[in-house]
N, C-alpha and C positions, 0 to 999 in steps of 0.2 A: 504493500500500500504506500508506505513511506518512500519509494523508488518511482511508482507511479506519480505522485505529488512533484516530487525535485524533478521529475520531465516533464510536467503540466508548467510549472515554475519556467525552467530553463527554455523552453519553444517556446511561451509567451515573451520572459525577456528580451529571447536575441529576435522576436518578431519585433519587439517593441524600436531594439535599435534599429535595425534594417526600416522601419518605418520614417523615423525620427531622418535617415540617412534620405530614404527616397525624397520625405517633405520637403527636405532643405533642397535637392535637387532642384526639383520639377519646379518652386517657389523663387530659386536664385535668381533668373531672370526679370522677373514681375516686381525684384526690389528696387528703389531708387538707388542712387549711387551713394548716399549718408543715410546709416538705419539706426536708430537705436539700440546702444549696449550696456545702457545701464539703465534700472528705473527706480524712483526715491519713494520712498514706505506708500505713500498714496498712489502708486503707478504711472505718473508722469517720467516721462524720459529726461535724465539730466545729464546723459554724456552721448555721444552719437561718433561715430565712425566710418569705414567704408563697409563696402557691404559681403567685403569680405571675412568678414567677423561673424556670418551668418552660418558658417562650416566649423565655429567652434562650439557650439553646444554638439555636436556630432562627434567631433574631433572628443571632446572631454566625456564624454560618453563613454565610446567605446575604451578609450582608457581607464575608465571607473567601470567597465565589463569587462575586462580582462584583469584587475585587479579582484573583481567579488570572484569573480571562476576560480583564481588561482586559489585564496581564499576556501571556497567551495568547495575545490579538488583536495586540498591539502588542509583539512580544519585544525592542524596542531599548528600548523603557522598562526593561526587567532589566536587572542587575548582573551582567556575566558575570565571571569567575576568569581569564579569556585575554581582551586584544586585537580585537578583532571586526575580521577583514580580509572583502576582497572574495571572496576563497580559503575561507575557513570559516564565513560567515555565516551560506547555508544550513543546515548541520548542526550550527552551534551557536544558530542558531533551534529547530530541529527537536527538537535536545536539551533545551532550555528548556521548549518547545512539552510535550511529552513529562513532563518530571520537573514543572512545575507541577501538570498534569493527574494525576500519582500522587502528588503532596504532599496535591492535595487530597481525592483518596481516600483516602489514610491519616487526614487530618484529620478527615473527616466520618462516617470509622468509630469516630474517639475521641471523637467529640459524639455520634455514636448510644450507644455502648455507657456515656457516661457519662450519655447520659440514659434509659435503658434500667436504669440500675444507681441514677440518683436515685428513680425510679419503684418497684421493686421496695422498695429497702433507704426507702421513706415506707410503706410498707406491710409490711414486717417490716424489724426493723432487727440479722434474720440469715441477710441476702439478702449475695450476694459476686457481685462484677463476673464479667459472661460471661468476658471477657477481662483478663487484667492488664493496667495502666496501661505495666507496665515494657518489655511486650511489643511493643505500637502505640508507647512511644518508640524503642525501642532500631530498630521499622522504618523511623523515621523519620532514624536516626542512620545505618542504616545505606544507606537511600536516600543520602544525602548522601556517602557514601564512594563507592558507585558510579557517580552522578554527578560526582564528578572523575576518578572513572577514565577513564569516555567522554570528558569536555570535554577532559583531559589526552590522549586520542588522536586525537582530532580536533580540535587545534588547529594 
């Protein structure tokens, strides 16, 4: 079951990049020459660039997906919060295995949706994020609670 999961995980992931990869693609064209790279806590753009800046949320991606894989493949290379004995290795791999694999889907939805929101707000700039920023942190915060909850019960 747990093998089936980390494949459902892992072919959503590297869909999510390949996605992320074609957007920017097929969208590079359709950008002005100065786009937005940075935005200030209310979503207003307060620093701007060329529009070659639109290939690095793709670019920072894929290197934060081959760092969670490595990660992934190799879970003694992690930082665990407990101990690693021979009694909870398995299931504090499994938990690692698991919470990297939904770190970095929350990640890749906050590089979608912030390049999904660079793109629009270059093209009107009274365009508003699909998503709030505060929304995809606070999942990300609160993944992290959860996962001490498990690590704390299964150690």
């Amino acid at each position: 079951m747990e093998n089936i999961l980390l494949l459902i995980f892992d072919v959503l992931n590297f869909g999510l990049l390949v996605f992320l990869w074609w957007f920017s693609i097929k969208n590079y064209k359709a950008l002005p020459e100065n786009i937005p790279t940075h935005f200030d806590f209310y979503g207003k753009a307060d620093s701007f660039g060329n529009k070659k800046y639109f290939y690095l949320m793709p670019v920072f991606l894929t290197i934060f997906y081959f760092l969670f894989l490595f990660i992934a493949i190799i879970p003694e290379s992690a930082n665990y919060p407990v101990p690693i004995t021979e009694k909870n290795k398995d299931s504090q791999f499994l938990i690692m295995g698991i919470f990297m694999r939904w770190l970095f889907l929350l990640l890749a939805l906050i590089f979608l949706n912030n390049q999904d929101y660079m793109l629009r707000y270059s093209l009107s700039n009274t365009a508003k994020p699909r998503v709030a920023f505060s929304t995809l942190l606070f999942s990300i915060i609160g993944s992290l609670v959860v996962l001490f909850i498990f690590v704390g019960l299964f150690k």
